[in-house]
C-alpha positions in Angstrom: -31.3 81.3 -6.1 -27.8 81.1 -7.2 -27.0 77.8 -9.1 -24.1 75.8 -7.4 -21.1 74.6 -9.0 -22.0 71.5 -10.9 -24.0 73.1 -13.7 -20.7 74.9 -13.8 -19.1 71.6 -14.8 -21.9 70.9 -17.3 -20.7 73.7 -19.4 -18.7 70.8 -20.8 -14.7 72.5 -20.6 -12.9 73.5 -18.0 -9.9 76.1 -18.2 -6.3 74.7 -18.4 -3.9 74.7 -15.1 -1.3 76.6 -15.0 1.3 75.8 -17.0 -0.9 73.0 -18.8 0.0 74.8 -22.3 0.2 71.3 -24.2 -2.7 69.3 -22.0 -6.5 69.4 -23.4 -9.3 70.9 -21.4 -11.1 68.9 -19.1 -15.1 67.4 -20.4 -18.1 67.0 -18.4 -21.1 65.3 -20.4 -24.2 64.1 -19.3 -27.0 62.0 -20.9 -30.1 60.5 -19.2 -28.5 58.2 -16.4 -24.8 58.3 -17.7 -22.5 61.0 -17.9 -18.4 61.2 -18.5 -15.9 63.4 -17.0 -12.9 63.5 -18.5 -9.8 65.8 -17.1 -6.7 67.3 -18.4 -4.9 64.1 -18.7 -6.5 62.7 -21.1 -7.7 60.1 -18.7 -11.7 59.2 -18.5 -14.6 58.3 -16.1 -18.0 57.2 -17.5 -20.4 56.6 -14.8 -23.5 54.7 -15.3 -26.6 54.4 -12.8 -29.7 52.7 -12.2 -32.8 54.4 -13.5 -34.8 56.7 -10.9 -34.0 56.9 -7.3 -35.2 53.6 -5.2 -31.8 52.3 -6.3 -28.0 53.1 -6.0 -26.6 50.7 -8.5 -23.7 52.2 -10.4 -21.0 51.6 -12.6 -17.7 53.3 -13.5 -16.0 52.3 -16.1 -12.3 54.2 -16.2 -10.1 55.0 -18.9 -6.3 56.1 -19.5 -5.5 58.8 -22.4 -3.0 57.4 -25.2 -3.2 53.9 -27.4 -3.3 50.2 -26.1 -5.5 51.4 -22.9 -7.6 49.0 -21.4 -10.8 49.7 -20.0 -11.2 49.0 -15.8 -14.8 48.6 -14.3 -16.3 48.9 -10.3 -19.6 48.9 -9.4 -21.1 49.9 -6.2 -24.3 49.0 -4.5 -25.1 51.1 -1.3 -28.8 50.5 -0.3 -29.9 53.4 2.2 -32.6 54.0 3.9 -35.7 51.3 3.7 -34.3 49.8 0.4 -33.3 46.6 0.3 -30.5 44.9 1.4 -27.9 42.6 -0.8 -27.3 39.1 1.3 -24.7 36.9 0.3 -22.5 37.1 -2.5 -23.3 40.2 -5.7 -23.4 37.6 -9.4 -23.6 40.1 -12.8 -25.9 38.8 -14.8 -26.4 40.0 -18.5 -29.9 39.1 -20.4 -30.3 36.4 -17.9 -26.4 35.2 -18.5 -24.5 34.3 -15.1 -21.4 36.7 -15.3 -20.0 35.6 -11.9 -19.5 36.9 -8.8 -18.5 40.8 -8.4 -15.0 40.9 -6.7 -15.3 43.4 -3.5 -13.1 46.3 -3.3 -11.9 48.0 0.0 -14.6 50.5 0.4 -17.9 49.4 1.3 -20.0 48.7 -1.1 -18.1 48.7 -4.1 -17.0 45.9 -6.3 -14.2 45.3 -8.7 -14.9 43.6 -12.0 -12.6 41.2 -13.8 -11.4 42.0 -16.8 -13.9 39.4 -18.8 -17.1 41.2 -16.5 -16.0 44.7 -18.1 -15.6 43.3 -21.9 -19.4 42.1 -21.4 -20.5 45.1 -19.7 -19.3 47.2 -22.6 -20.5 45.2 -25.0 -24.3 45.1 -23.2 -24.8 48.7 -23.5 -23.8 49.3 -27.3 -25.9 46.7 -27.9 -29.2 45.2 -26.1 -28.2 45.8 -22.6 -29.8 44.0 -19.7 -27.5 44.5 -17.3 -28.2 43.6 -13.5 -26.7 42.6 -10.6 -28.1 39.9 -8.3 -27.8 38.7 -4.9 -28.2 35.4 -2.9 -32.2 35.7 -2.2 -32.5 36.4 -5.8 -33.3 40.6 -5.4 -32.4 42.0 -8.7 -30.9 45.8 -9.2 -31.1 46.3 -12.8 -28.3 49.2 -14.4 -29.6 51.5 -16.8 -28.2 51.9 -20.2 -30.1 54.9 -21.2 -27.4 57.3 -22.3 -24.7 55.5 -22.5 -24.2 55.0 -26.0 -23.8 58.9 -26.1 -21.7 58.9 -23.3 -19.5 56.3 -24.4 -18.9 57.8 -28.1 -18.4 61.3 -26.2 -15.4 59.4 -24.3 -13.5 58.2 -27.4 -13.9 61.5 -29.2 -12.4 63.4 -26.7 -9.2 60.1 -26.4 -9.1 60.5 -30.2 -10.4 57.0 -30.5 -12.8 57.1 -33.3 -12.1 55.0 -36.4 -9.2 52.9 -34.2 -9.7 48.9 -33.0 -9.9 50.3 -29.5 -12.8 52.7 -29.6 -15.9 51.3 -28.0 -18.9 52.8 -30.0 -17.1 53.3 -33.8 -14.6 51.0 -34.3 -12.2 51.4 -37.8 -9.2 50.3 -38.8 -6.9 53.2 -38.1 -4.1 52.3 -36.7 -3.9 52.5 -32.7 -0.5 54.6 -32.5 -3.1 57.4 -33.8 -4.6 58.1 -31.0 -3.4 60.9 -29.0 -0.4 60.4 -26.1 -1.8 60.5 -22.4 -0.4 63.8 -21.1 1.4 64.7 -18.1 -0.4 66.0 -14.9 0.6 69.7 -14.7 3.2 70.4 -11.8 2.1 73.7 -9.8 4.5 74.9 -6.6 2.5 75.9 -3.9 4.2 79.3 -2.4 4.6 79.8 1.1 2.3 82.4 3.0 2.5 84.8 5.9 0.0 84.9 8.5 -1.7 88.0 9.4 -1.6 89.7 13.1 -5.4 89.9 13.9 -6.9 93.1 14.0 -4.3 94.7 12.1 -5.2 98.3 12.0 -3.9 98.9 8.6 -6.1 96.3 6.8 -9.3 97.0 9.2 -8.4 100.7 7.1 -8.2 99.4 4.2 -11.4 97.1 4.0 -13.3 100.2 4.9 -11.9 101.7 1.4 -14.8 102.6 -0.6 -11.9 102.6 -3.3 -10.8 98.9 -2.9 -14.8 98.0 -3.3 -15.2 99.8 -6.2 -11.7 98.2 -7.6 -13.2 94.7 -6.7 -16.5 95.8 -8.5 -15.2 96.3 -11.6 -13.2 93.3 -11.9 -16.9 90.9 -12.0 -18.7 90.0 -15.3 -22.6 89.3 -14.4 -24.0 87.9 -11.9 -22.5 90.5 -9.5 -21.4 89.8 -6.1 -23.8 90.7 -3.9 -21.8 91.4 -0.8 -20.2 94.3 -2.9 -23.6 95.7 -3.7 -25.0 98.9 -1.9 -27.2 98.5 1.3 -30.5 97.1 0.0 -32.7 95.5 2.5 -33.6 93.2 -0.4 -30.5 91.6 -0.7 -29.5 90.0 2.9 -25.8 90.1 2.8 -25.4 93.3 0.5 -22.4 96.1 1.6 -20.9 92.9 3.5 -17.5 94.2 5.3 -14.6 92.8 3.8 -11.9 90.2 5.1 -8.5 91.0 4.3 -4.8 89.0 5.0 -1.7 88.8 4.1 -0.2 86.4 1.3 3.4 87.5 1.2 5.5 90.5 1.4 3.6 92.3 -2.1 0.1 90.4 -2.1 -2.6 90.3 0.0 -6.1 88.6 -0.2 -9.5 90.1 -0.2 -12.7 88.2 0.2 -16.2 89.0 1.2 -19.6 87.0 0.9 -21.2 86.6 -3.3 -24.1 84.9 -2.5 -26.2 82.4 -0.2 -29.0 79.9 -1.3 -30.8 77.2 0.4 -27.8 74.9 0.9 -24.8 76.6 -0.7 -22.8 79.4 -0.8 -20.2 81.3 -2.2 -17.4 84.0 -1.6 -15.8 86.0 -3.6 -11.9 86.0 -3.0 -9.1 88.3 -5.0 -5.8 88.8 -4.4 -4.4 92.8 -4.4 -1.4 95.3 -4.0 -1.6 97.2 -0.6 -2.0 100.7 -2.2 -4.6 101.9 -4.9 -4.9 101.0 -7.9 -4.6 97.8 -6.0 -5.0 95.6 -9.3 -7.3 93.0 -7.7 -7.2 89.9 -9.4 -10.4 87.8 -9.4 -9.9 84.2 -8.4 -13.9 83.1 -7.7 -17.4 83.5 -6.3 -17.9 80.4 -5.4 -15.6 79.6 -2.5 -16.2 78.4 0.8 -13.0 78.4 2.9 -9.5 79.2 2.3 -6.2 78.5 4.3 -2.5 77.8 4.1 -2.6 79.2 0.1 -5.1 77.3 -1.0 -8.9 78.1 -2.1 -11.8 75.8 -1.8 -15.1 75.9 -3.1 -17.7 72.9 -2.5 -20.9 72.4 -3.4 -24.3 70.6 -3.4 -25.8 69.2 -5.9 -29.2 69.3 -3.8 -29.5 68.8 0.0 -29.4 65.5 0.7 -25.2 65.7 -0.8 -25.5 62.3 -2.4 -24.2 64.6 -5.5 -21.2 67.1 -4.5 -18.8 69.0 -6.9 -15.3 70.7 -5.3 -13.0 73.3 -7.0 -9.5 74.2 -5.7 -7.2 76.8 -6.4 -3.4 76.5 -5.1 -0.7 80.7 -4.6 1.8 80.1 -6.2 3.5 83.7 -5.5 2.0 85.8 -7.9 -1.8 84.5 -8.6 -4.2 81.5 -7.8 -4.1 78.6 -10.1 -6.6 76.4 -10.6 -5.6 73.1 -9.2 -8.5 70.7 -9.3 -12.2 70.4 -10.3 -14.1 67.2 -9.5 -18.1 66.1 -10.2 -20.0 64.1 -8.0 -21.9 62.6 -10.8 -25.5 62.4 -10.7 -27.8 63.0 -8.0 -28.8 59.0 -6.6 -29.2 58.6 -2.7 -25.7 58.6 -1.6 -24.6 60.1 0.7 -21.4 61.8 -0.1 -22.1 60.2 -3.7 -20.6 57.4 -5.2 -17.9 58.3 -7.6 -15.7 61.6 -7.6 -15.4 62.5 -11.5 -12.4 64.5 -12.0 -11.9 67.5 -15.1 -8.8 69.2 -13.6 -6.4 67.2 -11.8 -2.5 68.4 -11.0 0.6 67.4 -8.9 0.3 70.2 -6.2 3.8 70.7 -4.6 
């Protein structure tokens, strides 16, 4: 089975935007029930969750790159199924310590937490943790702080925090103006497209080029696509035809199925001249849709899509750049998930 696109994102680095020369890389880091995703702008996420699956309590505590950056907190608590149900007001509690009441935010189930709340959250998880929240009947959802040490250090080694008053896990005395500059999001200018006359007879020619397959072929580093491959009654959606349409006046766009697993897929989509050579450029195998320049890819983390990753990639006349790339986190009963974790973020325009 063809792995989706979040293990993908657990390779840990992401390549740069377009035109991103000066920006770092984006992270993804995951330990136990905590992981960190931070993108291109130096900016952070560190998501924390409740330990197994017969709870959705989470955390995410969010970050700006650059010195003198404070650290913002939401949790969210979204029962489903049979599990129970908060009544009356959410109260953090820490070792048994009355923290208050959790602020609600605009979307349901989610809370915002005072400035104060998110000092004594951080401080619970580098030290003894103990972290719950409680309701008016007295149920208790207890957050896990297994991994987040890890995850925590991981998130002020890639701000360049380490050593500075502001880190959270190795504090120093280096001074604050070290730490590294947020950067800029990348600016990327969406081209115009043409549309394609259906059924054009020239490209229904040129998909059945056993030339352009072979092109697109050779442009792919293992695992192959499979709807390139040979007729092999093994292999469903082998010698699939391909789709072709215009971009603009010199490019046009090729794609044609890679792969299909139990609750994902992914085609392969490259953009060529109209005569051979063609120089196909590969943009990915992973997509799922494409229109008005821009390709999407989405994918499940398992079935139930309580844990979802999404890639994008914007024409910007001459190739595809990659425009965004956001986690879902970890895999925890809801549905949709509960925080988007972004590694590549830009200002699309």
């Amino acid at each position: 089975m063809r792995s989706p696109l979040l293990p993908t994102l657990l390779a840990l680095c992401w390549p740069l935007a377009a035109g991103a020369v000066d920006a770092p890389a984006g992270l993804y880091f995951q330990h136990h029930d905590w992981v960190v995703a931070c993108d291109n702008t130096r900016t952070c996420r560190a998501a924390g969750y409740a330990s197994g699956d017969d709870s959705t309590l989470s955390v995410l505590l969010t970050r700006a790159g650059g010195p003198n950056q404070a650290i913002s907190g939401r949790m969210s608590l979204q029962p489903i199924d049979d599990q129970p149900q908060p009544k009356g007001a959410l109260h953090l509690r820490i070792q048994q310590r009355d923290l208050g009441v959790l602020a609600p935010a605009t979307e349901p189930g989610v809370h915002v937490l005072s400035a104060a709340q998110t000092s004594a959250v951080l401080s619970a998880l580098v030290r003894d943790g103990g972290i719950a929240v409680v309701d008016g009947a007295g149920h208790t959802w207890p957050l896990s702080d297994k991994g987040a040490a890890a995850v925590l250090l991981k998130t002020d080694e890639f701000q360049g925090r380490v050593g500075t008053p502001g880190a959270v896990m190795r504090k120093g005395a280096a001074a604050e103006s070290s730490v590294p500059a947020a950067v800029a999001k990348p600016v990327v200018r969406k081209a115009a497209t043409l549309s394609t006359p259906p059924d054009d007879p020239a490209f229904s020619k040129l998909a059945a080029s056993p030339a352009l397959r072979a092109a697109l072929r050779a442009t792919l580093v293992e695992p192959s696509c499979e709807g390139l491959l040979d007729t092999d009654p093994d292999l469903p959606i082998s010698n699939s035809p391909l789709q072709i349409q215009r971009l603009d006046a010199k490019h046009l766009l090729v794609n044609v199925p890679c792969w299909r697993a139990a609750y994902n897929s992914g085609d392969g989509y490259w953009v060529i001249g109209e005569k051979a050579p063609y120089q196909p450029q590969w943009v990915t195998s992973d997509a799922i849709d494409y229109g008005d320049g821009q390709i999407v890819a989405s994918h499940k983390g398992r079935g139930l899509a309580d844990c979802v990753s999404d890639e994008t990639w914007s024409w910007d006349g001459t190739r595809f750049v990659a425009t965004s790339a956001i986690s879902g986190g970890l895999c925890r009963g809801v549905p949709g998930g509960t925080w988007e974790l972004p590694t590549r973020v830009t200002d699309v325009r």
